[in-house]
N, C-alpha and C positions, 0 to 999 in steps of 0.2 A: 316186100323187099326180101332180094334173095340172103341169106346169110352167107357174108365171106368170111370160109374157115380155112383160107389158104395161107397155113403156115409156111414160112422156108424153112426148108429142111439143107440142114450143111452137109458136107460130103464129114464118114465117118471118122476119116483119119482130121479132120481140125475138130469133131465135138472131143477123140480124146486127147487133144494138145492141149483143149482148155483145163484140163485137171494135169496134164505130166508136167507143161511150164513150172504150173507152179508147186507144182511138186517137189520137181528138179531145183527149183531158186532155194525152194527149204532144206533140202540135203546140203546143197552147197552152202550154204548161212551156218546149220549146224558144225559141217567139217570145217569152217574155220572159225568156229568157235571154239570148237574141242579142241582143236591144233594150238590152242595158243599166241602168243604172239610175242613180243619181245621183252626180253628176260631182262633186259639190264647188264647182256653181259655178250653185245655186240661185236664182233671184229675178235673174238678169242680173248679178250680183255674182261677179265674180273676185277670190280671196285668194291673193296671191300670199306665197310664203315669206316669214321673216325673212332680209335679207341677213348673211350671216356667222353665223348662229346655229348655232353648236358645244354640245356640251355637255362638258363637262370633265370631264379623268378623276379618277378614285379611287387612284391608288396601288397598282393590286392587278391583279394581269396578263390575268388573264380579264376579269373586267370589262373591264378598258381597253379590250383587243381586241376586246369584243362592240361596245362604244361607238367604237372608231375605225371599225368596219366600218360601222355605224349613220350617222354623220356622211358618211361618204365616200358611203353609198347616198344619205344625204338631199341632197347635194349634186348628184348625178346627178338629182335628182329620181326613183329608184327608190323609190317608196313603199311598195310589198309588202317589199322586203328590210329596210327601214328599219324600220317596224313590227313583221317577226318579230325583228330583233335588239334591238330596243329593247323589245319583252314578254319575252322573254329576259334581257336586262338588267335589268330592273324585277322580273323574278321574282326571281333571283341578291338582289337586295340590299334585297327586304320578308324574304327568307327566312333571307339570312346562309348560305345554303349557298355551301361551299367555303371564301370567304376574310374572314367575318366580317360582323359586325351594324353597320348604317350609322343613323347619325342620321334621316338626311333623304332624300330624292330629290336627284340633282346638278342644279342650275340649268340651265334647256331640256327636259331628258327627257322630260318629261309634256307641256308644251310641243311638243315636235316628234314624239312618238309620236302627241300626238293631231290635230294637223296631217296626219301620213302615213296615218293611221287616216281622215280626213276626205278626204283628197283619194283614197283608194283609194274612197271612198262608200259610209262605215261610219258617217255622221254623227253617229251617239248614240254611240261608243264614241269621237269626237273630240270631241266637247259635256263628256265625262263625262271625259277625261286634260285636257283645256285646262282647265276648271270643278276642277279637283282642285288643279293648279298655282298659280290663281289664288289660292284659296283658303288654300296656305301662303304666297303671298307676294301679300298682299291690295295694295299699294302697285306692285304691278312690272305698267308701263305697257303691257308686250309683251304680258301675258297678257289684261289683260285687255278690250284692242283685240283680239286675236283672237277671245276668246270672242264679244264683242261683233258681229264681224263675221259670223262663223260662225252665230250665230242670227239675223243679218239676213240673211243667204243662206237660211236655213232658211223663210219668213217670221213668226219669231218677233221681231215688231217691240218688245212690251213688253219680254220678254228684254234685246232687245239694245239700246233703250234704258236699260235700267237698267246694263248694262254697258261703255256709251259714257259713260255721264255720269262712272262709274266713272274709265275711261280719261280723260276731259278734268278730269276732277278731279287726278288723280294729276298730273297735268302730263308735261314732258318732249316724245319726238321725237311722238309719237301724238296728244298733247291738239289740236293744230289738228286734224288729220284728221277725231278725233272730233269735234270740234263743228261741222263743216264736214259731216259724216255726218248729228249729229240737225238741223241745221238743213233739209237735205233729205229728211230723214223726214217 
């Protein structure tokens, strides 16, 4: 039996595509990963913190200490540390593991996870803990001038009209800003 050693042989310019493709995919993966991506501070719009905004503890030791570490990052402006202690917090007490089943989210939480979530340049998962907050306390002014600002940074101008008017309704520290905002819209 004769031996068939008849390899196909490709023409040279596709055996070097099989190595520049993927070459080329990796250059490009790297440059837009060194490039960045979004700051949190969309449309020429800076959101700066709530000053003083804490969120207050529950009575129950882990939690506290996930939330003191939380506030203390959020304070440094560390946003990645803030975020994973405060998803950690948030899971602890939808779940009731360990020290028991909670009513409610504590006032700020969702609020300033989704702040830290937003300024790391996660903006849907900041849109979606700001929008969840608001939503249990439809009157509290904080939440929903953030929200509000937050999709004007995005430029979701409808959004964050309907969110501002929100805000300048509810009254308090936020209602001039807001109306001082849709008037320059």
């Amino acid at each position: 039996m004769a031996d068939n050693n008849e390899k196909r042989q490709y023409h040279p310019a596709l055996r070097t595509m099989t190595w520049v493709v993927p070459l080329a995919a990796l250059v490009i993966i790297a440059v837009l990963l060194m490039s960045g991506g979004d700051t949190g501070k969309g449309g020429g719009i800076e959101i700066s913190p709530p000053e003083g905004a804490v969120i207050p503890y529950l009575g129950f030791a882990e939690i506290d200490t996930v939330i003191a570490g939380a506030n203390e990052s959020f304070s440094r402006k560390d946003y990645e540390e803030t975020a994973r202690l405060l998803t950690r917090a948030r899971f602890f007490i939808h779940s009731g593991i360990s020290e028991g089943m909670f009513d409610e989210m504590p006032g700020n939480l969702e609020l300033i996870l989704g702040l830290s979530e937003f300024y790391r340049g996660n903006t849907l998962k900041g849109i979606l803990f700001v929008t969840s907050a608001a939503e249990t306390a439809p009157r509290n002014e904080t939440y929903l001038w953030y929200l509000g600002m937050i999709h004007l940074s995005q430029g979701n101008d409808d959004e964050a009209r309907m969110w501002l008017e929100r805000t300048a309704a509810a009254g308090g520290t936020y209602a001039e800003p807001a109306k001082r905002t849709l008037e320059d819209m």
